[in-house]
N, C-alpha and C positions, 0 to 999 in steps of 0.2 A: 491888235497890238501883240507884238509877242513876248513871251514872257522870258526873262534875262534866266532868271531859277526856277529851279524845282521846285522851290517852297511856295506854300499856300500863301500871298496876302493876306494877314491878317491882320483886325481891327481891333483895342481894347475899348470898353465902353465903361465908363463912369457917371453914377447917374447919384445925385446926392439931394438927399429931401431936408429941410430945416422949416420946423413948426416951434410956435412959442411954448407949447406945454407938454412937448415931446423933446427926447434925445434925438440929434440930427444921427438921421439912417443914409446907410454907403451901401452901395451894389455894382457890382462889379461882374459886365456878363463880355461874350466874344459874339457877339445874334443880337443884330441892330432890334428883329421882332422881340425877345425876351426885354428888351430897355424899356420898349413900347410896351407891351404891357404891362410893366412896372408903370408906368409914366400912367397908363388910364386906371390902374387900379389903385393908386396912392394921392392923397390930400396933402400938400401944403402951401406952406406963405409964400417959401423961395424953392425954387427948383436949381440945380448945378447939373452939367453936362460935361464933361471932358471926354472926348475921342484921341488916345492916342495910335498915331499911325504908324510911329516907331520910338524908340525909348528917349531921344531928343527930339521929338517933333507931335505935337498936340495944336489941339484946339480947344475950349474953355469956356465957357461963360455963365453966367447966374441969371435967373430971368424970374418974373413974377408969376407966371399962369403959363399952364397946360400950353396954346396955343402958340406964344411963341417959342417954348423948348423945343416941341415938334419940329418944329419952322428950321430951330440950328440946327436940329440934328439932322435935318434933310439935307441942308445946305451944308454940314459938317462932311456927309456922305455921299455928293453927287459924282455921277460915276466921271464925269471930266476931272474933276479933282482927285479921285483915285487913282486913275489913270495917269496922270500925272502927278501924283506922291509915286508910284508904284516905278515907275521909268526913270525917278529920280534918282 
């Protein structure tokens, strides 16, 4: 595919922890691997995910366990959907 601009594609990543006898923690990286290892080195009840792809257009969700936040964030970032955000 060819690319319309010069400028890099870039992703923002939000990754948001809430524990009952903690303060909910916010992290905010551009490096799908820095989410992930946030994700394996962090404990909680509920997990939040948001990938924005541009300043109107995200994806979101809150999930219970480790496994399936993985699972969005893959599916947030398959490169068909990239590719078509990207050409959009």
């Amino acid at each position: 595919m060819k690319r319309h601009t010069n400028r890099k594609f870039r992703l923002g990543f939000t990754l948001k922890l809430r524990s009952t006898h903690e303060n909910p923690q916010e992290y905010h990286r551009q490096i799908k691997s820095r989410i992930l290892d946030l994700i394996e080195a962090n404990s909680a009840e509920k997990y939040g995910i948001k990938v924005t792809y541009r300043p109107d257009l995200v994806n979101e969700g809150w999930y219970n366990n480790k496994k399936d936040l993985i699972f969005a964030l893959n599916a947030f970032t398959e490169k068909t959907l990239l590719d078509e955000i990207e050409s959009w």
